[in-house]
C-alpha positions in Angstrom: 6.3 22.6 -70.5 10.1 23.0 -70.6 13.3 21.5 -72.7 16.6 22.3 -72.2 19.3 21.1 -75.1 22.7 21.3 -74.6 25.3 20.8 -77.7 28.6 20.5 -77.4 30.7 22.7 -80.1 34.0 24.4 -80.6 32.5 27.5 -81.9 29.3 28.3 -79.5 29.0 32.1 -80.1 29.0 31.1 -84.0 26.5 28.5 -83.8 24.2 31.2 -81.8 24.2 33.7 -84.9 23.3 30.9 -87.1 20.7 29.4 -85.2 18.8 32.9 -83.6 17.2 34.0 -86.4 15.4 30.8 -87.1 14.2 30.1 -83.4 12.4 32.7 -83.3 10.2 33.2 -80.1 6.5 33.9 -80.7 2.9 33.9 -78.7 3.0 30.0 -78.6 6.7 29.4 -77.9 9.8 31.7 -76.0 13.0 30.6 -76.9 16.4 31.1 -75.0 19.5 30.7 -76.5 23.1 30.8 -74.6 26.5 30.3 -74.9 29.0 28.7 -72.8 32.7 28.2 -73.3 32.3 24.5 -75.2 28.4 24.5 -75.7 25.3 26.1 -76.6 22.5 25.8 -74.5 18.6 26.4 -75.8 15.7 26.5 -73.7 12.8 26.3 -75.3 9.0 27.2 -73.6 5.3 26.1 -74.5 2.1 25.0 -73.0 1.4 22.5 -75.3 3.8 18.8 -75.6 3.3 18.4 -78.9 4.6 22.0 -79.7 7.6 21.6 -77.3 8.2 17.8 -79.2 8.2 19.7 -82.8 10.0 22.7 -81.7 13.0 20.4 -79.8 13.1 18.8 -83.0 13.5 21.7 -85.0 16.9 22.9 -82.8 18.4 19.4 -83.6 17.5 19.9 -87.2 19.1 23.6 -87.6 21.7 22.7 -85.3 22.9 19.9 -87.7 22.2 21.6 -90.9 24.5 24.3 -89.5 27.2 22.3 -88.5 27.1 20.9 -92.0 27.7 24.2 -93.4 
């Protein structure tokens, strides 16, 4: 099962430090995190829906915590 979550931001490559070492990929889930010129993009990987539910989650979480910052 995939996601793909796309956020909008005037400082991508700044959002990507911030957020990398918290999304970390492991056996149970691979995450991929890109930049684009207005937006960061995260892809995130697992077998099981529940997983990919909690782990979507989680980006929104960071990703607003970090923007609060």
């Amino acid at each position: 099962m995939r996601s793909k979550t796309e956020i909008e931001t005037e400082t991508p490559k700044q959002l990507k430090e911030i957020l990398e070492p918290s999304l970390d990929s492991g056996d149970k889930v691979e995450y991929n995190i890109t930049t684009e010129k207005d937006r960061i993009v995260v892809k995130v990987e697992t077998e099981k829906l529940g997983t990919l539910r909690a782990c979507t989650d989680n980006v929104f979480r960071l990703t607003m915590l970090a923007t609060k910052i």
